[in-house]
mmCIF file of the N, C-alpha and C atoms, coordinates in Angstrom:
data_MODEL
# 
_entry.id   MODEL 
# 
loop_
_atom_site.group_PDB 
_atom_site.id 
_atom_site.type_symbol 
_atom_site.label_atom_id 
_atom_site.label_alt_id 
_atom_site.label_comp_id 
_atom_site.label_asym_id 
_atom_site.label_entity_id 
_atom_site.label_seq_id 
_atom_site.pdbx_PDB_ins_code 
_atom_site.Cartn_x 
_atom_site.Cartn_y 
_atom_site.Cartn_z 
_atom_site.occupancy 
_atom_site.B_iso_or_equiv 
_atom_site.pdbx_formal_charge 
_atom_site.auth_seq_id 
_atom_site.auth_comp_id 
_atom_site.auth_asym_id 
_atom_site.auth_atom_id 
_atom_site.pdbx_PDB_model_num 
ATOM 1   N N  . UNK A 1 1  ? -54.130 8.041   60.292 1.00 0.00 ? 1  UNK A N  1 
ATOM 2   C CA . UNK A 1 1  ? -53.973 7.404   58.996 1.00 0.00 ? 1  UNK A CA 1 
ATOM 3   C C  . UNK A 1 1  ? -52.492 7.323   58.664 1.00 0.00 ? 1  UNK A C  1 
ATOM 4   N N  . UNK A 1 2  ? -52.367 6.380   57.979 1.00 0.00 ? 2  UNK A N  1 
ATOM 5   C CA . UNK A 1 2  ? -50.578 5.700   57.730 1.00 0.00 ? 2  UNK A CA 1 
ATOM 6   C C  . UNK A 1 2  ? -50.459 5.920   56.358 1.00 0.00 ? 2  UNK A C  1 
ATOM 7   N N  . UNK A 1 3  ? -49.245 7.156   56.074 1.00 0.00 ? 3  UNK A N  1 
ATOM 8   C CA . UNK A 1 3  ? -49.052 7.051   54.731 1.00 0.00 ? 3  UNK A CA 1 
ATOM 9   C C  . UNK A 1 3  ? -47.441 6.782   54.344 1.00 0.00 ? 3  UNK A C  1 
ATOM 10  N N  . UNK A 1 4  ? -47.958 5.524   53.059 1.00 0.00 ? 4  UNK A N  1 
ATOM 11  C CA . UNK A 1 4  ? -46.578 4.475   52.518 1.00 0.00 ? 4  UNK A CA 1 
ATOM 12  C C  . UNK A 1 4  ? -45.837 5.912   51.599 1.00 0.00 ? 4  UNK A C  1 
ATOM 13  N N  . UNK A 1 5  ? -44.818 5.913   52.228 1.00 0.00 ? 5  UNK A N  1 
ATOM 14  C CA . UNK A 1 5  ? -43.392 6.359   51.066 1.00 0.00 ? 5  UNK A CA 1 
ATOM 15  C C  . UNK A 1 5  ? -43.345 6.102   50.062 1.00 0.00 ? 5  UNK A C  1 
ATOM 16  N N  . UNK A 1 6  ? -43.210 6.314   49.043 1.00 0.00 ? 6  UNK A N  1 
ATOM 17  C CA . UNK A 1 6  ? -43.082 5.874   47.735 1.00 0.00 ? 6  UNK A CA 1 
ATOM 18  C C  . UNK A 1 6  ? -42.244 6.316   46.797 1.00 0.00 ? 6  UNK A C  1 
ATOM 19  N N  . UNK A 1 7  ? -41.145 5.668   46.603 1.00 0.00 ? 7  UNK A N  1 
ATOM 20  C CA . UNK A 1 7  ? -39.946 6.562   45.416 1.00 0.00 ? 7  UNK A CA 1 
ATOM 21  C C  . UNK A 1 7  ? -40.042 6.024   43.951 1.00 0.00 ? 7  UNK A C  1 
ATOM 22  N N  . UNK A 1 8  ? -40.116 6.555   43.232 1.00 0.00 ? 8  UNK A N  1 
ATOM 23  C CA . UNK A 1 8  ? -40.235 6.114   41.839 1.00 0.00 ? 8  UNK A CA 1 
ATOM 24  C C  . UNK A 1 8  ? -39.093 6.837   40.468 1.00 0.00 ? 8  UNK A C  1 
ATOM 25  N N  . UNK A 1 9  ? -38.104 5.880   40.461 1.00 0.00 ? 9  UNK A N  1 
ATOM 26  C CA . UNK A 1 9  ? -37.229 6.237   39.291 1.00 0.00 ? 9  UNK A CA 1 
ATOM 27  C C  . UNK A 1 9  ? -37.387 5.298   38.160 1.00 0.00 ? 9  UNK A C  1 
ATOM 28  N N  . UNK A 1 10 ? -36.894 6.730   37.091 1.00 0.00 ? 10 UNK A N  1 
ATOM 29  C CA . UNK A 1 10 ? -37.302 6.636   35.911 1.00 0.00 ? 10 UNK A CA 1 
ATOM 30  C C  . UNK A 1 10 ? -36.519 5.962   35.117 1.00 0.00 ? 10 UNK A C  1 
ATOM 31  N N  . UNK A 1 11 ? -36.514 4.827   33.913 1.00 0.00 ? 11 UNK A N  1 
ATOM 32  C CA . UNK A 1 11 ? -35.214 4.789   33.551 1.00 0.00 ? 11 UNK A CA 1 
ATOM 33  C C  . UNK A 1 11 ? -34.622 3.902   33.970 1.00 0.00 ? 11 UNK A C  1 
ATOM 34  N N  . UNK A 1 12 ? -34.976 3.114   34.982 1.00 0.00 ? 12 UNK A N  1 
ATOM 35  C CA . UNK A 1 12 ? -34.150 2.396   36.232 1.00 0.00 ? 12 UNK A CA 1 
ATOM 36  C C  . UNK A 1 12 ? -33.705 1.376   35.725 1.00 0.00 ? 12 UNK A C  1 
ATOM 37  N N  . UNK A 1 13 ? -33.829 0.567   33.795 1.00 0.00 ? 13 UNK A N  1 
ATOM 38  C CA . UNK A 1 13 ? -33.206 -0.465  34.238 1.00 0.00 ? 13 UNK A CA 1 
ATOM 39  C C  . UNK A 1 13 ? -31.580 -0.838  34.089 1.00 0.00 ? 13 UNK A C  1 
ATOM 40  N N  . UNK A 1 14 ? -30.930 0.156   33.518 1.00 0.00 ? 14 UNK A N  1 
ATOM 41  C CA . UNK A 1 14 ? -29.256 0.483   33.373 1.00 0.00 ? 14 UNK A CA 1 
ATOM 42  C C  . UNK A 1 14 ? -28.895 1.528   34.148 1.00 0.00 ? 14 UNK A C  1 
ATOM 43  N N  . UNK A 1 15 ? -27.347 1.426   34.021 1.00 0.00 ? 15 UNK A N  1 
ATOM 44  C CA . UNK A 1 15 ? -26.610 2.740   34.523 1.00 0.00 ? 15 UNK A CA 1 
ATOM 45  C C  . UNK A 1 15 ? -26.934 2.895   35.578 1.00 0.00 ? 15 UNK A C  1 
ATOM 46  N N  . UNK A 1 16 ? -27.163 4.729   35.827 1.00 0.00 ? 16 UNK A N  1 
ATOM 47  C CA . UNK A 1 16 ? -27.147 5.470   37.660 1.00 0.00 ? 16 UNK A CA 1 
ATOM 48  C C  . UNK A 1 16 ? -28.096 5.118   37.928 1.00 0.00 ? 16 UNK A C  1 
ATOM 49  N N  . UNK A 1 17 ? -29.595 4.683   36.994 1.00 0.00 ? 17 UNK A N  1 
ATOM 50  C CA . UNK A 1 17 ? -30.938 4.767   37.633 1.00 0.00 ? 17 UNK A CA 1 
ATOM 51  C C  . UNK A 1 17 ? -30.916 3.462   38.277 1.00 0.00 ? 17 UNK A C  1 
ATOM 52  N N  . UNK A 1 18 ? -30.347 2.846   37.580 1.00 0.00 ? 18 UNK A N  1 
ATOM 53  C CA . UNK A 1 18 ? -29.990 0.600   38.151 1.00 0.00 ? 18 UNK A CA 1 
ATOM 54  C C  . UNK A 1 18 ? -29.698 1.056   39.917 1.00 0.00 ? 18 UNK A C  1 
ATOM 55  N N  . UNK A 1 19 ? -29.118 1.914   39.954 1.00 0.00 ? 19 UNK A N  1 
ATOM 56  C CA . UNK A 1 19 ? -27.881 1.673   40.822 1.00 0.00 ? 19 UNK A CA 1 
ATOM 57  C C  . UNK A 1 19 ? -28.279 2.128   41.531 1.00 0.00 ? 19 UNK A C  1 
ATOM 58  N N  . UNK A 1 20 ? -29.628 3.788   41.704 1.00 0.00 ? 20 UNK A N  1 
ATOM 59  C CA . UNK A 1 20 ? -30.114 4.600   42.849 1.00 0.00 ? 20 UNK A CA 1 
ATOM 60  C C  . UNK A 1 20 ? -30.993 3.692   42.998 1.00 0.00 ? 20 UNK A C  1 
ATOM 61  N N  . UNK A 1 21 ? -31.826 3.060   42.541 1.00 0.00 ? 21 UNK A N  1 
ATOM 62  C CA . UNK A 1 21 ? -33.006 1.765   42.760 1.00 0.00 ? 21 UNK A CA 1 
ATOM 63  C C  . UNK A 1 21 ? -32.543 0.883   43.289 1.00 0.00 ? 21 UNK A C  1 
ATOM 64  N N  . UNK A 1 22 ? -31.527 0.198   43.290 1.00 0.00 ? 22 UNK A N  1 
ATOM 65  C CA . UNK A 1 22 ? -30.457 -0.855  43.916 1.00 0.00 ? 22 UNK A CA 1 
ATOM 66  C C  . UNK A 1 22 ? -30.435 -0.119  45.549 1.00 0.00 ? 22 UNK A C  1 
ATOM 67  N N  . UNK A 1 23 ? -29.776 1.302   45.736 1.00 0.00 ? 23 UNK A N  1 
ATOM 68  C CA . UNK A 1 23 ? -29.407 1.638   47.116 1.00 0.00 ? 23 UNK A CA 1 
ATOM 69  C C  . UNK A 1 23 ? -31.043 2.143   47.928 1.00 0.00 ? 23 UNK A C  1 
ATOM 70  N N  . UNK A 1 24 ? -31.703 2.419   46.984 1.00 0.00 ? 24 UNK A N  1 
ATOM 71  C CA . UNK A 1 24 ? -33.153 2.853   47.735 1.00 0.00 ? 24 UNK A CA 1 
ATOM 72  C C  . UNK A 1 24 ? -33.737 1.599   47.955 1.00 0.00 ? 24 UNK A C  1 
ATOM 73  N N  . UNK A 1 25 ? -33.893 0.628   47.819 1.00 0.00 ? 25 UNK A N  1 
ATOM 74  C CA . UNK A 1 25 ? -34.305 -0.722  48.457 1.00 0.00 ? 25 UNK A CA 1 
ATOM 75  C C  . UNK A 1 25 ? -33.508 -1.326  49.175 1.00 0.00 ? 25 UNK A C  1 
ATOM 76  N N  . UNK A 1 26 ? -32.448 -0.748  49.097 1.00 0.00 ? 26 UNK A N  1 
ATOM 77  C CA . UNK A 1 26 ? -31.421 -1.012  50.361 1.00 0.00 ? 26 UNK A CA 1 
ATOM 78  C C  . UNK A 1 26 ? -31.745 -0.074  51.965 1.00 0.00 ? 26 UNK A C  1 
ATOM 79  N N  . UNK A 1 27 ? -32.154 1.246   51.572 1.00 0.00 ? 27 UNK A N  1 
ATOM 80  C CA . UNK A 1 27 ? -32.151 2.342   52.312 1.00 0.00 ? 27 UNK A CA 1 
ATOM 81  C C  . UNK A 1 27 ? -33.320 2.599   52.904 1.00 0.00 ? 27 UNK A C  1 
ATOM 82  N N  . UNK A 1 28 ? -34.468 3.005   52.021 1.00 0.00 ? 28 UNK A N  1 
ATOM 83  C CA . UNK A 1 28 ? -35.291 3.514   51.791 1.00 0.00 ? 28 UNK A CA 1 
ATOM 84  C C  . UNK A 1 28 ? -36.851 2.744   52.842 1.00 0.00 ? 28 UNK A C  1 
ATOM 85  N N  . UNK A 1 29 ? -37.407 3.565   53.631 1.00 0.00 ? 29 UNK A N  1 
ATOM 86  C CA . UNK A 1 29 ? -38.147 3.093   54.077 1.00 0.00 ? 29 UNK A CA 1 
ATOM 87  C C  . UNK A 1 29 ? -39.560 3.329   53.467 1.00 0.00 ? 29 UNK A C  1 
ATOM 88  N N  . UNK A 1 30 ? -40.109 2.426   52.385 1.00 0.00 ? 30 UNK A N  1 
ATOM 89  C CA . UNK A 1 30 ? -41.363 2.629   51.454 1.00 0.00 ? 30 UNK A CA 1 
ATOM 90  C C  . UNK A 1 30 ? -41.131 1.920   50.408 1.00 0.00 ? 30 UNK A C  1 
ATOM 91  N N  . UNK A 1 31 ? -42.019 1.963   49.043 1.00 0.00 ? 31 UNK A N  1 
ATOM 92  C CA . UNK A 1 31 ? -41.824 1.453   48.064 1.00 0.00 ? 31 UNK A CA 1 
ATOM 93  C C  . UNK A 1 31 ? -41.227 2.307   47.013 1.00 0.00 ? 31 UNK A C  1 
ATOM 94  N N  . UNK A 1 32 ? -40.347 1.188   46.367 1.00 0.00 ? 32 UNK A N  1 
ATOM 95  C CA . UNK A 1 32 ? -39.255 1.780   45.195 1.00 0.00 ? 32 UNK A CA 1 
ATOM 96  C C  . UNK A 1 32 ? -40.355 0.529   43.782 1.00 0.00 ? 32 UNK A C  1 
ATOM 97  N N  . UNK A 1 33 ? -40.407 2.126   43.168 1.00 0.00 ? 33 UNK A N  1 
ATOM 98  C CA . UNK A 1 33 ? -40.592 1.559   41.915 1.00 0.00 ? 33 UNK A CA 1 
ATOM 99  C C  . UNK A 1 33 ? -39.842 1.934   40.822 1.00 0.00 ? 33 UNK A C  1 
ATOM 100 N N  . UNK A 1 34 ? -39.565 1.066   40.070 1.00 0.00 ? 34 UNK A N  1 
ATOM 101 C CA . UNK A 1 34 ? -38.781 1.262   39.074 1.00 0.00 ? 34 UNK A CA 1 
ATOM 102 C C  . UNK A 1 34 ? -39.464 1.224   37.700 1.00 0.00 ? 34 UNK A C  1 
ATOM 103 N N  . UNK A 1 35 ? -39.229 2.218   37.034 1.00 0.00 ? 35 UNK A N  1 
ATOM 104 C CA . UNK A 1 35 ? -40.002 2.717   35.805 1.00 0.00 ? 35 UNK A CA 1 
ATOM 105 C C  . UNK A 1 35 ? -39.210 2.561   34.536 1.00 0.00 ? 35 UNK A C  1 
ATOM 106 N N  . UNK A 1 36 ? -39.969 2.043   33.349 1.00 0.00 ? 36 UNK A N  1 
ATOM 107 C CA . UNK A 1 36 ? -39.568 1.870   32.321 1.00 0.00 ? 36 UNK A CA 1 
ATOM 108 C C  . UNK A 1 36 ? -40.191 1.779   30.845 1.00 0.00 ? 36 UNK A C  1 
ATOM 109 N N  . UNK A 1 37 ? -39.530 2.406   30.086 1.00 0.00 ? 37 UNK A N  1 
ATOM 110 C CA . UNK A 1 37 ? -40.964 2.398   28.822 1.00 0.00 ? 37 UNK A CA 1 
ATOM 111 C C  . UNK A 1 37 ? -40.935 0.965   28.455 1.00 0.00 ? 37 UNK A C  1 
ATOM 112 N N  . UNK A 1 38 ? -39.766 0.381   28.569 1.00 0.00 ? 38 UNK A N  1 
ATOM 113 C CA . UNK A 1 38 ? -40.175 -1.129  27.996 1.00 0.00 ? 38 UNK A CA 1 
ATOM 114 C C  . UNK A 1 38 ? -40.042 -2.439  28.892 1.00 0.00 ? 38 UNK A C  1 
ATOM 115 N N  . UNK A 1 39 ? -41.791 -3.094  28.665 1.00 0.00 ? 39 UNK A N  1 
ATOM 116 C CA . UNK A 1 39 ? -41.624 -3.503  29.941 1.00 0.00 ? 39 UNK A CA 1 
ATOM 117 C C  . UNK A 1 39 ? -40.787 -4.917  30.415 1.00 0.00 ? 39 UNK A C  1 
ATOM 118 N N  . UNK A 1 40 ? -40.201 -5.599  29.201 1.00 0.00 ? 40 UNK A N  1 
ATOM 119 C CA . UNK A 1 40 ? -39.416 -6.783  29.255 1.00 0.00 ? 40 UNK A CA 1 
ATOM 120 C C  . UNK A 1 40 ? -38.084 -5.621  29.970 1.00 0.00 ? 40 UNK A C  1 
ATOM 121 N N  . UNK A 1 41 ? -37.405 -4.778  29.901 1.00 0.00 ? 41 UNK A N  1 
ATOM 122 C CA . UNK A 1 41 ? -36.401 -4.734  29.979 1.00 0.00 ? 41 UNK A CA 1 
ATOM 123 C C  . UNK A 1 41 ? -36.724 -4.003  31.446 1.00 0.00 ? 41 UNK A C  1 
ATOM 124 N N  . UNK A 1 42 ? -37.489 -3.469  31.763 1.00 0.00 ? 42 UNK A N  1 
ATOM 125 C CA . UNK A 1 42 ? -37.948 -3.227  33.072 1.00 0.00 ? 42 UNK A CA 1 
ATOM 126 C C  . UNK A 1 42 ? -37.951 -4.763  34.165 1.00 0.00 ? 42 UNK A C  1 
ATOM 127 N N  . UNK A 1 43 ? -38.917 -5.527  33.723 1.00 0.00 ? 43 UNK A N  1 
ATOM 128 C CA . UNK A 1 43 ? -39.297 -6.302  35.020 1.00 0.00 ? 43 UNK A CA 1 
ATOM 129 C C  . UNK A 1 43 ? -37.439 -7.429  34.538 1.00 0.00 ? 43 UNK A C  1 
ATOM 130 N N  . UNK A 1 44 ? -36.578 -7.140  33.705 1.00 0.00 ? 44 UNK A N  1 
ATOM 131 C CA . UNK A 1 44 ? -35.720 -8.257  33.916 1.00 0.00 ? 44 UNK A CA 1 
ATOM 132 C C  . UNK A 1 44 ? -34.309 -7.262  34.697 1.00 0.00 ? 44 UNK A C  1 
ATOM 133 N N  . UNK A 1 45 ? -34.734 -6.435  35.065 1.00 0.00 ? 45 UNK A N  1 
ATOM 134 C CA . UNK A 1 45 ? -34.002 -5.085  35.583 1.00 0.00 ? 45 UNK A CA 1 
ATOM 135 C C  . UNK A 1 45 ? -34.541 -5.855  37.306 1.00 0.00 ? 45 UNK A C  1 
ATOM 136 N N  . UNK A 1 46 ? -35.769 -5.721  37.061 1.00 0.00 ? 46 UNK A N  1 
ATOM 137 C CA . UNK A 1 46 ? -36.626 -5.760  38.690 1.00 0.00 ? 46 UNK A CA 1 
ATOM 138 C C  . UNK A 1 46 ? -35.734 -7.669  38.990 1.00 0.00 ? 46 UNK A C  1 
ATOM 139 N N  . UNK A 1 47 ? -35.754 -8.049  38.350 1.00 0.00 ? 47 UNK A N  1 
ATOM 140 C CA . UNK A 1 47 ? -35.649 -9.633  38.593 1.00 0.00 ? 47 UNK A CA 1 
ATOM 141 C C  . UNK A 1 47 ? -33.882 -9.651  39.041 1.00 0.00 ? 47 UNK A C  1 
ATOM 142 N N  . UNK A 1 48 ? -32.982 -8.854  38.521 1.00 0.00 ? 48 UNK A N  1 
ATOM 143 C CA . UNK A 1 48 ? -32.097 -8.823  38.371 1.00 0.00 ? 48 UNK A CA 1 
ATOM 144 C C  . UNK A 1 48 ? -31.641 -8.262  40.030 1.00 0.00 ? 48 UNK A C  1 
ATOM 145 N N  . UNK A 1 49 ? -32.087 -6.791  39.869 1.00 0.00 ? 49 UNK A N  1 
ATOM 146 C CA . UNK A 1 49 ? -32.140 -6.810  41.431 1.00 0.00 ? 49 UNK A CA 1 
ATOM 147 C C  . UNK A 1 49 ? -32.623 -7.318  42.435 1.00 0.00 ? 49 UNK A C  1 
ATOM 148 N N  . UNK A 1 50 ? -33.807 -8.052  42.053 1.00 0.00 ? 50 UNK A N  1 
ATOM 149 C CA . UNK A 1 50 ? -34.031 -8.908  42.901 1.00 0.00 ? 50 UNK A CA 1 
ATOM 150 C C  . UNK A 1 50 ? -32.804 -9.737  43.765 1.00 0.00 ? 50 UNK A C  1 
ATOM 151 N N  . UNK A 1 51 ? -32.451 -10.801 42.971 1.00 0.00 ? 51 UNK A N  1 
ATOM 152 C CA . UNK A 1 51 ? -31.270 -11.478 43.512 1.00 0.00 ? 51 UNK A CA 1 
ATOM 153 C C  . UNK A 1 51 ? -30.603 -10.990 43.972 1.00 0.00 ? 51 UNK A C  1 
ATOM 154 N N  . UNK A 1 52 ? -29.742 -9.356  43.422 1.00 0.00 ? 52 UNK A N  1 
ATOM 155 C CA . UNK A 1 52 ? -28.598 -9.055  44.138 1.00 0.00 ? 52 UNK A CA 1 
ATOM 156 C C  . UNK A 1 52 ? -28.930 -8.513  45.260 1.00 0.00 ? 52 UNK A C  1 
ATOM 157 N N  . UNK A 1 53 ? -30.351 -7.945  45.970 1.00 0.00 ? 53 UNK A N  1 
ATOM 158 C CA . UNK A 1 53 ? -30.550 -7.212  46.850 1.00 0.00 ? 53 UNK A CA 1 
ATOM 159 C C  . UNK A 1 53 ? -30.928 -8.445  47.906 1.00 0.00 ? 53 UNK A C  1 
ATOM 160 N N  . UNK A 1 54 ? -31.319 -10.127 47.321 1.00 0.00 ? 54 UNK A N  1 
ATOM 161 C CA . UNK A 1 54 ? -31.362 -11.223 48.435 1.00 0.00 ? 54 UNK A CA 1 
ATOM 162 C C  . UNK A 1 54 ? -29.528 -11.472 48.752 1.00 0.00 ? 54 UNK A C  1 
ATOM 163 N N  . UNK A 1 55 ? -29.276 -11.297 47.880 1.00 0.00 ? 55 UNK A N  1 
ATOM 164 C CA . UNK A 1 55 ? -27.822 -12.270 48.516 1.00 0.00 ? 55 UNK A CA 1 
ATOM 165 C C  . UNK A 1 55 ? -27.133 -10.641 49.556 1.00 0.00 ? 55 UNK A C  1 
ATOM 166 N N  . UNK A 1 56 ? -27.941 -9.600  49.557 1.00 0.00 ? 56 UNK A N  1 
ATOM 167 C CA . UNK A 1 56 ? -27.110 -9.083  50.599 1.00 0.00 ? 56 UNK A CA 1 
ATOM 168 C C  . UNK A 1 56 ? -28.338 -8.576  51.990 1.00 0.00 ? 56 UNK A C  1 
ATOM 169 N N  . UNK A 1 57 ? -28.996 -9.552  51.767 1.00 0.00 ? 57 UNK A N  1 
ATOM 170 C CA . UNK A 1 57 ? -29.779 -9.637  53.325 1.00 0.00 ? 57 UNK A CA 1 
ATOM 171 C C  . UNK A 1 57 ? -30.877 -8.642  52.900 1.00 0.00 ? 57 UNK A C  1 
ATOM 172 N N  . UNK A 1 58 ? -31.083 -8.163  51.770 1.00 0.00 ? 58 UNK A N  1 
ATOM 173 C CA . UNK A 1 58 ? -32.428 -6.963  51.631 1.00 0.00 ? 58 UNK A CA 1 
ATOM 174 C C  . UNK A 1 58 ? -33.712 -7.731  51.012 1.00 0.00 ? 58 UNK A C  1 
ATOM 175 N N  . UNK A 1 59 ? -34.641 -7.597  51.666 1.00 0.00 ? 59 UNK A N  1 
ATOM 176 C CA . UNK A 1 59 ? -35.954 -8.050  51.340 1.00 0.00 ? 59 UNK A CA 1 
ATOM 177 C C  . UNK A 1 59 ? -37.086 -6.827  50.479 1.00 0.00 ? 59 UNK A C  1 
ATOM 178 N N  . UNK A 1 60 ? -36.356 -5.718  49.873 1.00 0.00 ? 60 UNK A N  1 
ATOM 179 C CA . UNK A 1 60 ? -37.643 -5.556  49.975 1.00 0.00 ? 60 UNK A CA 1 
ATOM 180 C C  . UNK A 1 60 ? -37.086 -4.909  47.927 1.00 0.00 ? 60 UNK A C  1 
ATOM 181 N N  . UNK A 1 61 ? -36.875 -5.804  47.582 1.00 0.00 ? 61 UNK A N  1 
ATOM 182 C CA . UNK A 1 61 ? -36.833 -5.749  45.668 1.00 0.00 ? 61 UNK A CA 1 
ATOM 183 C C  . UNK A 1 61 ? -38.138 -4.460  45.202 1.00 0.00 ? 61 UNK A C  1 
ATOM 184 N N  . UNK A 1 62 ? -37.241 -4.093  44.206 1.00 0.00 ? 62 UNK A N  1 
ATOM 185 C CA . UNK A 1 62 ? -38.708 -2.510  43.355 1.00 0.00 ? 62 UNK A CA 1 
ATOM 186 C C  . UNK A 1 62 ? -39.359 -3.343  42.935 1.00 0.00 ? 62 UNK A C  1 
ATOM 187 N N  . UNK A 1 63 ? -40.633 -2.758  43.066 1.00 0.00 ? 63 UNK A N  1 
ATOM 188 C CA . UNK A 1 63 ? -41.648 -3.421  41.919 1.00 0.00 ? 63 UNK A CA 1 
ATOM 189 C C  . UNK A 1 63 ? -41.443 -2.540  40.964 1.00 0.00 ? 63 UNK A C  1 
ATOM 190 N N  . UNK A 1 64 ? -42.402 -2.984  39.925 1.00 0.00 ? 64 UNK A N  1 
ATOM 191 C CA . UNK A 1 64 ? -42.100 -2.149  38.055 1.00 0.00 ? 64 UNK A CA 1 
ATOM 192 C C  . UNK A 1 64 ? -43.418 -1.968  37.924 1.00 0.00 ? 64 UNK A C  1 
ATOM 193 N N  . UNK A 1 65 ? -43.138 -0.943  37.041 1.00 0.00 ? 65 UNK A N  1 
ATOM 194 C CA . UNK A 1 65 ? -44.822 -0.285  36.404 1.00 0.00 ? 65 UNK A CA 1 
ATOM 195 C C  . UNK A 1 65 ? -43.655 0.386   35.465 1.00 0.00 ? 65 UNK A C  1 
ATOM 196 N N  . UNK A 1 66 ? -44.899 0.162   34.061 1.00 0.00 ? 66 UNK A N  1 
ATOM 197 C CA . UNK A 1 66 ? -44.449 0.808   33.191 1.00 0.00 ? 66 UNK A CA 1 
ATOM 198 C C  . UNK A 1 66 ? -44.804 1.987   32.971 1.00 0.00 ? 66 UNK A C  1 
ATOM 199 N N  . UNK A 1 67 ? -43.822 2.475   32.578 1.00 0.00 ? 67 UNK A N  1 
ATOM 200 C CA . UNK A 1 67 ? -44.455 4.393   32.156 1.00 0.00 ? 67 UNK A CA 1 
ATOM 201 C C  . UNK A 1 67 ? -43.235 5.079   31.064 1.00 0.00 ? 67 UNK A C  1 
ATOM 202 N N  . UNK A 1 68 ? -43.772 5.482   30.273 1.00 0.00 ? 68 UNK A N  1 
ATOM 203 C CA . UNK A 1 68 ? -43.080 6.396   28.921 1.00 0.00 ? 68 UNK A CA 1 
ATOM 204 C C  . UNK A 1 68 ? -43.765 7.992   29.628 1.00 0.00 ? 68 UNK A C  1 
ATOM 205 N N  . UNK A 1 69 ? -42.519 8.632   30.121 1.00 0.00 ? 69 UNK A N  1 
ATOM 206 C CA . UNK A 1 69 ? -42.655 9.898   30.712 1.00 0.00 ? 69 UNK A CA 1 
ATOM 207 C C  . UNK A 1 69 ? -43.238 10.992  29.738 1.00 0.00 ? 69 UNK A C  1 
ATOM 208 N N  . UNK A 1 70 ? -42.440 10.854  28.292 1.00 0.00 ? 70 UNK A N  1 
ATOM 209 C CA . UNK A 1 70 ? -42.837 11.607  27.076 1.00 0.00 ? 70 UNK A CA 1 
ATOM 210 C C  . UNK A 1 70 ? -43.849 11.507  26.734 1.00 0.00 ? 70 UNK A C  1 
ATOM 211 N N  . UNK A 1 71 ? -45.225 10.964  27.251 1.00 0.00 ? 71 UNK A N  1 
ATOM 212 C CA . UNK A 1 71 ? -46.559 11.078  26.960 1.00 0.00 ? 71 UNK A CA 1 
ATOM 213 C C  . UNK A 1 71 ? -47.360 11.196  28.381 1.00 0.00 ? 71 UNK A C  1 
ATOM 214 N N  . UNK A 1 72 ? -47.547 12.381  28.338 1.00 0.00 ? 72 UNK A N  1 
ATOM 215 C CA . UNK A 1 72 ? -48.012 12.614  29.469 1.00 0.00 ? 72 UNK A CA 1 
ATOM 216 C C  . UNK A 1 72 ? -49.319 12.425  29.819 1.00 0.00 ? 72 UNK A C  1 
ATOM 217 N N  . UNK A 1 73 ? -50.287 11.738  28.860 1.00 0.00 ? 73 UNK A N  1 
ATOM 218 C CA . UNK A 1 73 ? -51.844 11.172  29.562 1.00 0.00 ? 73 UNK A CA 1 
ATOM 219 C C  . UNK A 1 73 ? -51.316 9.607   30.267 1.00 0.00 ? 73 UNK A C  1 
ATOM 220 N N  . UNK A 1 74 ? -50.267 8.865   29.932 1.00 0.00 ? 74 UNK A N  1 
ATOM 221 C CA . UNK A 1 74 ? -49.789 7.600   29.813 1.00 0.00 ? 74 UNK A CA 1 
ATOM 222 C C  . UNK A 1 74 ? -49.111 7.816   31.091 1.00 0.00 ? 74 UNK A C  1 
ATOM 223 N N  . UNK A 1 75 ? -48.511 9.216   31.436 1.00 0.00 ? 75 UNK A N  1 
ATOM 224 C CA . UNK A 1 75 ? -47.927 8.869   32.392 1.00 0.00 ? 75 UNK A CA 1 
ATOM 225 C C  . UNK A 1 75 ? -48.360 9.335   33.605 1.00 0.00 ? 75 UNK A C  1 
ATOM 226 N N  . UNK A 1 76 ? -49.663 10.078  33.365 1.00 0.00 ? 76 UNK A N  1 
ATOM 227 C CA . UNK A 1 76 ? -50.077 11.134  34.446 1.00 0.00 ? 76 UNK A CA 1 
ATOM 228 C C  . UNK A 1 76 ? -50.933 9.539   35.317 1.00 0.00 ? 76 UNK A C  1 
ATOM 229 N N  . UNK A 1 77 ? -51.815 9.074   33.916 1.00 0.00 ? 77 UNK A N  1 
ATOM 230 C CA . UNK A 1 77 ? -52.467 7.374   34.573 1.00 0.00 ? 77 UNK A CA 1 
ATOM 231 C C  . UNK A 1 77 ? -51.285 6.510   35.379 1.00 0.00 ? 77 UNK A C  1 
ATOM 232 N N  . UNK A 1 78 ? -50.178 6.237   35.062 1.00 0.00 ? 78 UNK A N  1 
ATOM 233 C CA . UNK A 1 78 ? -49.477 5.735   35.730 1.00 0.00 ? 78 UNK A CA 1 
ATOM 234 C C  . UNK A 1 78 ? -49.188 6.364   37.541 1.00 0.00 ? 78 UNK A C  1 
ATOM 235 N N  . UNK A 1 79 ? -48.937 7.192   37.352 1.00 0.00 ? 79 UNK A N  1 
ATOM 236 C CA . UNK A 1 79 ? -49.018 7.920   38.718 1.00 0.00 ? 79 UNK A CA 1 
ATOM 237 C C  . UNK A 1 79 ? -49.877 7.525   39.244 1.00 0.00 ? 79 UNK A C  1 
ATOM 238 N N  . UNK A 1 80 ? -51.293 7.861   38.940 1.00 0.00 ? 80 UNK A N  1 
ATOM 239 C CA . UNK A 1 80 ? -52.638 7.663   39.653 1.00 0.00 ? 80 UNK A CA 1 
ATOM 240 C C  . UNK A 1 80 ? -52.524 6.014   40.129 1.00 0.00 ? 80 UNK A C  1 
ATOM 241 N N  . UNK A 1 81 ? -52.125 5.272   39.406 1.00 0.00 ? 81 UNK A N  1 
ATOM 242 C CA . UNK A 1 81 ? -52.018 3.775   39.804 1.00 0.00 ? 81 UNK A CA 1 
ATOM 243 C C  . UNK A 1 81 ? -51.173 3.520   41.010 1.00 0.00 ? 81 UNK A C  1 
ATOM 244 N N  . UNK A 1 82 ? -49.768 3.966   40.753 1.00 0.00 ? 82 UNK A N  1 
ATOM 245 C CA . UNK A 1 82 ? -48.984 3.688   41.868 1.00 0.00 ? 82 UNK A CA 1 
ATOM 246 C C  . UNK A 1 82 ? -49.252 4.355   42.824 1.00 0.00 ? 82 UNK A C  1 
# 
C-alpha cells in the first residue's frame, strides 16, 4: 500500500507561511496544503502561488482547505478530510 505525504501549513497566505508553502511545492515530495481561516484570502494566496511556482518550472501548486485552528471540532473535521 502507497502512502501520499502530506504537509499542511497554517496561516499560509502572507509572510513565512507564503514562503514555506512556496519552497514545499518546490521541494516537497506529496501534497502541500495551505490553510486558512478565510477562505477568499486563502485560495487568492493558492492562485497567487500558483503562477509564481509555473513561471519557475514547478507543477505541483498547494491546494487550500479551510481551517480556523482555534476551534478545535472545525479543525479536528478538517484533518479528517485532508
Amino acid at each position: 500500500m502507497s502512502v501520499q505525504r502530506v504537509a499542511v501549513v497554517t496561516g499560509g497566505h502572507k509572510g513565512i507561511c507564503y514562503e514555506i508553502v512556496k519552497a514545499l511545492c518546490s521541494q516537497f515530495d506529496g501534497i502541500v496544503y495551505l490553510t486558512d481561516r478565510d477562505e477568499k484570502r486563502g485560495l487568492d494566496a493558492c492562485k497567487k502561488l500558483a503562477k509564481e511556482l509555473m513561471k519557475e518550472g514547478c507543477k505541483s501548486p498547494p491546494k487550500f482547505h479551510q481551517l480556523d485552528i482555534g476551534n478545535v471540532k472545525k479543525a479536528s473535521k478538517g484533518f479528517e478530510i485532508m
